[in-house]
N, C-alpha and C positions, 0 to 999 in steps of 0.2 A: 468470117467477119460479120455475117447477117446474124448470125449464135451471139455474139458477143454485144451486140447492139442491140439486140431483143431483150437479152435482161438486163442491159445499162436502163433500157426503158423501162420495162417490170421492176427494176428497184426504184426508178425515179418514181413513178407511179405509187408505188407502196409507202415511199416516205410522204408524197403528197398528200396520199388520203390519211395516213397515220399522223400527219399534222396537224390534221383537221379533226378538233375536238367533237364533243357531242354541242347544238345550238343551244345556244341560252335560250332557257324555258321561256316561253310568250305570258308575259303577265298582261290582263285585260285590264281593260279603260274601266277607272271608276265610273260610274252615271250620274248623274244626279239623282235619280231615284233610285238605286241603290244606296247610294248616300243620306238619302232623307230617308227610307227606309230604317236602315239601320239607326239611324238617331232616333228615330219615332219609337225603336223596342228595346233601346238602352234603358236602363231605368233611370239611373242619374242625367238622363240628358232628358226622358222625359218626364221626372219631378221638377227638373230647372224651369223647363217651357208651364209648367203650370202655377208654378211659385212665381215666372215673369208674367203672365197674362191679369194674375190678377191684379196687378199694379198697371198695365198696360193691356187694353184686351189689343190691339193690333199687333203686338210682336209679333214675328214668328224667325225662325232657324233661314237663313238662304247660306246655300253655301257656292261660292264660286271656286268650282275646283279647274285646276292650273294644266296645261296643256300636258296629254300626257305620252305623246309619240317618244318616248324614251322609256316609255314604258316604268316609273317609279314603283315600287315595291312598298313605298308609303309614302303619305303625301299629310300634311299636318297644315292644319286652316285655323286663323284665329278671328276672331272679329264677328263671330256667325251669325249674333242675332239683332236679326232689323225692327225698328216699330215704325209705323206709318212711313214706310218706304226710305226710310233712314237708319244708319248704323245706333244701335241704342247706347244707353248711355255706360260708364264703366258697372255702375250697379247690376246691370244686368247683362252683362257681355258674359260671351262663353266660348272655348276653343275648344277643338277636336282636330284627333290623329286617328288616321284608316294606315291600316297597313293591309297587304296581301299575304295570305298563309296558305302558302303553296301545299301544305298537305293537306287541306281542304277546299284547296282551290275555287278560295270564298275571299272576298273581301270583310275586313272586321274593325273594328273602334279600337285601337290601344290605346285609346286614353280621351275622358273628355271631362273638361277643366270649366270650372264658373265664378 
């Protein structure tokens, strides 16, 4: 009886951990300075900032990125550039998407919009 209960448990056990896939990868918090980083060495986001300063020297890029304890794999902002502490105007707004690329385990720009 203790035989046959011993592997009623070893099979229960096997299928429990065989249920249990591999964890979803941890994708990391975008930063803010990761994020201004990367827009600083985009080229088209930084020809935009200097095509908008000369019309406005106080622009500049802020980006407020969105809570990310769910861990998003891309996160898309629109609205991003301010002048004297105010959203500018449609002439000179600009949006931008970050995605994460797991096989370089970098965050990166897929797209940024003026």
């Amino acid at each position: 009886m203790a035989r046959i209960s011993l592997k009623a448990g070893a099979l229960i056990a096997i299928g429990i951990l065989g249920g249990c896939g591999a964890p979803k990868p941890r994708v990391p918090s975008l930063t803010p300075e990761q994020a201004n980083e990367l827009l600083h060495y985009n080229p088209k986001a930084e020809t935009w900032m200097i095509h908008v300063k000369k019309s406005d020297p106080s622009c500049e890029y802020r980006l407020d990125l969105p809570d990310q304890t769910s861990q998003p794999t891309a996160i898309d902002l629109d609205h991003i550039v301010y002048c004297g502490n105010r959203p500018s105007s449609k002439e000179f707004d600009a949006a931008v998407s970050f995605a994460y690329d797991p096989q370089g385990q970098k965050w990166v720009i897929t797209r940024f919009s003026s």
